[in-house]
C-alpha positions in Angstrom: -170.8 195.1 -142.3 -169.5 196.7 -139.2 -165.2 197.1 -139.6 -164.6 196.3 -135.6 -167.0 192.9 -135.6 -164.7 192.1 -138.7 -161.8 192.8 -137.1 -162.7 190.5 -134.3 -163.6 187.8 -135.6 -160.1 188.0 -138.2 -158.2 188.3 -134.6 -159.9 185.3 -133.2 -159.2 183.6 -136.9 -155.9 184.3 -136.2 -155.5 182.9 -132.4 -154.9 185.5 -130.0 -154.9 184.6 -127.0 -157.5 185.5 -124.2 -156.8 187.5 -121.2 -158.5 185.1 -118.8 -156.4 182.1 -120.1 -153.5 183.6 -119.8 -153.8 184.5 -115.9 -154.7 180.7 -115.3 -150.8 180.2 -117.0 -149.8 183.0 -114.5 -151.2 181.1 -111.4 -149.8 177.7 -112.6 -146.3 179.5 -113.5 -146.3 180.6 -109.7 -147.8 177.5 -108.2 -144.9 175.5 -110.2 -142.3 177.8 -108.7 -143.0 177.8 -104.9 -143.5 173.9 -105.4 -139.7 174.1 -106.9 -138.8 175.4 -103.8 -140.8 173.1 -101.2 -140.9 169.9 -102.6 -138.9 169.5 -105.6 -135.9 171.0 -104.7 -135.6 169.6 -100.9 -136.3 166.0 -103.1 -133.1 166.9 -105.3 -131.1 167.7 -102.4 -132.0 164.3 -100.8 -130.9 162.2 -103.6 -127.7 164.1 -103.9 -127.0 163.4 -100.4 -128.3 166.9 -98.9 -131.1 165.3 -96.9 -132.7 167.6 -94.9 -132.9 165.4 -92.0 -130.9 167.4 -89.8 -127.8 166.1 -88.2 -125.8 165.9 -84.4 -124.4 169.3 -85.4 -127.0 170.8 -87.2 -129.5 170.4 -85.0 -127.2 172.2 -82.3 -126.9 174.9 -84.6 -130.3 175.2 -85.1 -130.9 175.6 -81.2 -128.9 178.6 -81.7 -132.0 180.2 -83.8 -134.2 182.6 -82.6 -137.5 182.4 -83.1 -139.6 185.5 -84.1 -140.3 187.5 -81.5 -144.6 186.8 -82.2 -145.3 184.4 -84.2 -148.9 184.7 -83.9 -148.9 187.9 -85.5 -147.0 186.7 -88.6 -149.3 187.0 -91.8 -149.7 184.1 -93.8 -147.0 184.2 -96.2 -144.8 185.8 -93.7 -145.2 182.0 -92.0 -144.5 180.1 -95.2 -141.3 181.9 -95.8 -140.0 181.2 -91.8 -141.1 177.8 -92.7 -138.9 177.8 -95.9 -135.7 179.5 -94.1 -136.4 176.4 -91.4 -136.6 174.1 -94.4 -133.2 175.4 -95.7 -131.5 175.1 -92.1 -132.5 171.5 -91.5 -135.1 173.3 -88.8 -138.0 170.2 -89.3 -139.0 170.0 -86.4 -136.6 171.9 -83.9 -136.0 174.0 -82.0 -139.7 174.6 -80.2 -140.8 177.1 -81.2 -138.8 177.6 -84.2 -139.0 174.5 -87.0 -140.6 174.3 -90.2 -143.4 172.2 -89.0 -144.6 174.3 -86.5 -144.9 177.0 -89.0 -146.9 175.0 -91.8 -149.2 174.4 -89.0 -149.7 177.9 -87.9 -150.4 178.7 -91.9 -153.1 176.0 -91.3 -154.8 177.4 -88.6 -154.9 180.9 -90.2 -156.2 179.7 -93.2 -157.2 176.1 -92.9 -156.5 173.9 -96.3 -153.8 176.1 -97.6 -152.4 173.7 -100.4 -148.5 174.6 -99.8 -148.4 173.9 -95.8 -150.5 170.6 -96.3 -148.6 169.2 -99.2 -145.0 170.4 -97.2 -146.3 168.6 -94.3 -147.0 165.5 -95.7 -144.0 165.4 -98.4 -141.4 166.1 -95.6 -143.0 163.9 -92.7 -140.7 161.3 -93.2 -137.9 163.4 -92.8 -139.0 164.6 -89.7 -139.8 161.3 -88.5 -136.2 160.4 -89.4 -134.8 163.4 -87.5 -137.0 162.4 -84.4 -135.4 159.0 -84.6 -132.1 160.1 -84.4 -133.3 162.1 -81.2 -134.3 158.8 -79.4 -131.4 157.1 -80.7 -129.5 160.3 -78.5 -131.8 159.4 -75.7 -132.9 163.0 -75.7 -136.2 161.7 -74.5 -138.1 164.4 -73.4 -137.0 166.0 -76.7 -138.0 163.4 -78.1 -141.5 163.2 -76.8 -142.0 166.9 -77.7 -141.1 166.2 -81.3 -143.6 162.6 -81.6 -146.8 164.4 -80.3 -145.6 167.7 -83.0 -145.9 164.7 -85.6 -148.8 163.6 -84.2 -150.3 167.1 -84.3 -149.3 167.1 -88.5 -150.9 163.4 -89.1 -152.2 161.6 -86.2 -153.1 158.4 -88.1 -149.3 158.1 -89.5 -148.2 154.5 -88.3 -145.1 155.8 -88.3 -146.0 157.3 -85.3 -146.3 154.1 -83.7 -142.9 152.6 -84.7 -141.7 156.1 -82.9 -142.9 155.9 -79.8 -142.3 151.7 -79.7 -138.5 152.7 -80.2 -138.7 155.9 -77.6 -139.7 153.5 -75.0 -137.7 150.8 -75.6 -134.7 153.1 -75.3 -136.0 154.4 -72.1 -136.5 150.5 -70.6 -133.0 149.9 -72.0 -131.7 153.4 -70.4 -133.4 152.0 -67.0 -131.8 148.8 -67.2 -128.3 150.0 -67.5 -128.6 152.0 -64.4 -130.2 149.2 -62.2 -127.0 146.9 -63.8 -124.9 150.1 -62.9 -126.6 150.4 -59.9 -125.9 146.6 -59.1 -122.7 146.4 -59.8 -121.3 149.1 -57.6 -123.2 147.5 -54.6 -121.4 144.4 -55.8 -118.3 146.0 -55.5 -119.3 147.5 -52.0 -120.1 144.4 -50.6 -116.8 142.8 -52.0 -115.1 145.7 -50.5 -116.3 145.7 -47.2 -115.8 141.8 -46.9 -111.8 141.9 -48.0 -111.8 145.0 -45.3 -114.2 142.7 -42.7 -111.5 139.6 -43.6 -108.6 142.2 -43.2 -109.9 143.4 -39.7 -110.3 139.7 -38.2 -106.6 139.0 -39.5 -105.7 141.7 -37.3 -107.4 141.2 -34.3 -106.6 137.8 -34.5 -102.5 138.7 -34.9 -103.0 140.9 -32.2 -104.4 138.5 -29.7 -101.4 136.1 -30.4 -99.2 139.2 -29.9 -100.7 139.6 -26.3 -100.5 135.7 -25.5 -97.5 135.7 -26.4 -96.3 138.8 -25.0 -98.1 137.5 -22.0 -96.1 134.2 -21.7 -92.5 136.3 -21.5 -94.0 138.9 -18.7 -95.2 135.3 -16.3 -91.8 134.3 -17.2 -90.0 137.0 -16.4 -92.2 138.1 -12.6 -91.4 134.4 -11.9 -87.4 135.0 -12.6 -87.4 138.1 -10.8 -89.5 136.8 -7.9 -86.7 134.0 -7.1 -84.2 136.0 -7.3 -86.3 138.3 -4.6 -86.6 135.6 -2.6 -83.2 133.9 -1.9 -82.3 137.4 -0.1 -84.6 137.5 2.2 -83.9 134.3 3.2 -80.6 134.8 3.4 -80.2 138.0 5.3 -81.7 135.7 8.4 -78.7 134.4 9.7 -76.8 138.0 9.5 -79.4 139.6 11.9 -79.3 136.8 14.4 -75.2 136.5 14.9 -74.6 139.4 16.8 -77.0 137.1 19.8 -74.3 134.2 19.2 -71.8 135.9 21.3 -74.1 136.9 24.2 -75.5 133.5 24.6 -72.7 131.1 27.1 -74.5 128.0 26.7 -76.8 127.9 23.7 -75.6 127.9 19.8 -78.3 129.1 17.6 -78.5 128.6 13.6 -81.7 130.0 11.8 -83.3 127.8 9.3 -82.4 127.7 6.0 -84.5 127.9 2.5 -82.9 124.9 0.5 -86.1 124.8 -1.8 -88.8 127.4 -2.6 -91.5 127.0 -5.6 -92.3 130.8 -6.8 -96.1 131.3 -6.5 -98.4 131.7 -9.2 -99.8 134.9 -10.7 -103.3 135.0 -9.7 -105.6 135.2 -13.9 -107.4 137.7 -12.4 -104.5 140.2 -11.3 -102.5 139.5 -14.7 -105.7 140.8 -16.7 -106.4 143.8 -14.3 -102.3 144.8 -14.3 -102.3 144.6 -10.4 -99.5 144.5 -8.2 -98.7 143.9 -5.0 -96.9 142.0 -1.9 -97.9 139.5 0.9 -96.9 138.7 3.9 -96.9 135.7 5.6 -96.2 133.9 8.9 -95.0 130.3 8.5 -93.7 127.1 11.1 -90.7 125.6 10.2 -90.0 122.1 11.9 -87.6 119.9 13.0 -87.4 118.1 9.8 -87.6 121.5 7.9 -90.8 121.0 6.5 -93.6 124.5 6.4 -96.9 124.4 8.2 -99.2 126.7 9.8 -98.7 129.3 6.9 -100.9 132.4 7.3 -101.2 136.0 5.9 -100.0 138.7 8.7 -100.7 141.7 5.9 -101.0 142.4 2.3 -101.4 144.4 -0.3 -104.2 144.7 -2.0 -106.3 142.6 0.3 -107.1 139.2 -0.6 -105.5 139.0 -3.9 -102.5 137.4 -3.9 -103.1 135.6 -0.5 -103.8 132.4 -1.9 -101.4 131.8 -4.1 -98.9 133.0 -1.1 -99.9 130.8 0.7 -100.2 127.7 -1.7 -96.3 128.5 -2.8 -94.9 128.8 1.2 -96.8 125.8 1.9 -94.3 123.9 -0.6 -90.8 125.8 0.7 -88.6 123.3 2.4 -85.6 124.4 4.7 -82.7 123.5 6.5 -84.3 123.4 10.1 -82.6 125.5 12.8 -80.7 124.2 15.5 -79.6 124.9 19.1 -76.3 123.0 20.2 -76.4 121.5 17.0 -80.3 119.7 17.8 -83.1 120.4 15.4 -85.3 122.6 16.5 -89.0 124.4 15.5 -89.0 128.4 14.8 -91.7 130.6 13.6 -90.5 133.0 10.5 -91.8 135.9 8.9 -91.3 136.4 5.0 -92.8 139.0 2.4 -93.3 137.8 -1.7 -93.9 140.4 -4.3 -96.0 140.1 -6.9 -94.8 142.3 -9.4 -95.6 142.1 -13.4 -92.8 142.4 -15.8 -92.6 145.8 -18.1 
């Protein structure tokens, strides 16, 4: 018998292993390990409280990242081990351009089926789908969006999907309805504003108006004061211009007439409001039993302004009529009135 067949067969007696089974156990020893790495260890780090769903913080950190410079021309396993750093940053599924999820799915379009991207993708989709959560819940919503339709892209029929986007536009309608309230509120307070300032405005005009009145009253008042006092002169200074033609006359003693009652005329409405001023003067009849008639305007001004009420207040003078040797007689006098408003 041949030695080597004998030794053979006494080796295979004995149990040596084959070559070929002990590759398999090489290719299971390595598949064991990266799934140690991906899924078993990122498990063990949720339970003790290491979630990978990234944080407020994190996730700003993880802005910070740059991205490879082409990812496109990243080999295969050069993807899975960007997609394993992102894993270990809390990178799911941001930044763009730089998150774990976009990575698995690049391996899968290089090499559709690859075992490690498809099982990372679906064991870690509920992380990511927590992470986007907490993006809506920041009312990052365009962020927001961009992360739902990467979900999408990793498992389209997930109905967690769904419970996404129903919270991503409920925040939005509840974002929108804040600002209207906002929005309605401040023209609230505008319109309550401007009616306390409206309110305001008509308390002033009205407390001016009763300023003027009033100060109105105390200026008629004071012209019709100041206008008696002009008067009584002029009637007085009468007499003193005729006694010097006492002496020359032998047989006939003259006295003028005499103002005993005057009524002060009335400030036409019309000049008080347009602050005129002026004077009248007027021709009047003074007769035997001292009463005025034939009162009429010689010259004024303005013209035709104060005429009236001139002529209204002579009308009512009464006087002491003259006399010549003692008998009443009838003269003809000439008097002026100012009309003059009160400062």
């Amino acid at each position: 018998m041949d030695n080597r067949h004998r030794f053979s067969a006494r080796s295979r007696a004995r149990g040596a292993i084959n070559p070929v089974t002990l590759a398999v156990i090489a290719i299971v020893l390595a598949l064991a390990v990266a799934a140690w790495f991906l899924i078993i260890k990122p498990y063990r780090d949720a339970a003790t409280g290491t979630s990978p769903v990234p944080t407020t913080s994190q996730k700003a950190a993880a802005t910070r990242e740059t991205p490879p410079a082409n990812v496109d021309a990243l080999s295969v396993d050069q993807l899975l081990a960007e997609a394993r750093t992102a894993m270990n940053e809390q990178r799911l599924v941001a930044p763009a351009g730089n998150n774990a999820f976009e990575f698995y799915m690049k391996v899968l379009q290089k090499q559709p089926g690859n075992p490690v991207a498809a099982d990372a993708l679906r064991e870690t989709f509920s992380y990511g789908a927590a992470a986007t959560e907490q993006t809506i819940n920041q009312r990052d919503f365009n962020e927001a969006q961009r992360e739902i339709d990467l979900l999408a892209k990793a498992d389209p029929e997930n109905y967690t999907l769904t419970i996404l986007r129903s919270k991503l536009d409920a925040q939005r309608k509840t974002l929108d309805r804040e600002q209207q309230q906002a929005v309605d509120a401040q023209k609230a307070q505008l319109a309550q504003q401007n009616a306390a300032a409206a309110a305001k405005l008509q308390a002033e005009q009205a407390a001016a108006a009763e300023a003027q009145r009033q100060q109105a009253a105390r200026e008629q008042a004071a012209r019709v004061a100041q206008q008696s006092q002009a008067a009584s002169p002029t009637a007085a200074t009468r007499p003193a211009a005729a006694a010097p033609r006492a002496p020359a006359a032998d047989a006939d003693a003259i006295s003028d007439a005499v103002l005993i009652r005057q009524v002060s005329p009335r400030y036409p409405t019309a000049a008080m409001r347009a602050n005129q001023e002026g004077w009248v003067d007027v021709e009047l009849t003074v007769g035997t039993d001292g009463t005025v008639t034939n009162v009429a305007v010689v010259d004024a001004q303005p013209k035709h302004v104060f005429d009236r009420s001139a002529i209204d207040a002579v009308s009512r003078w009464e006087y002491k009529p003259a006399t010549r040797n003692g008998e009443p007689m009838t003269v003809t006098l000439r008097r002026r009135l100012q009309f003059n408003l009160g400062r």
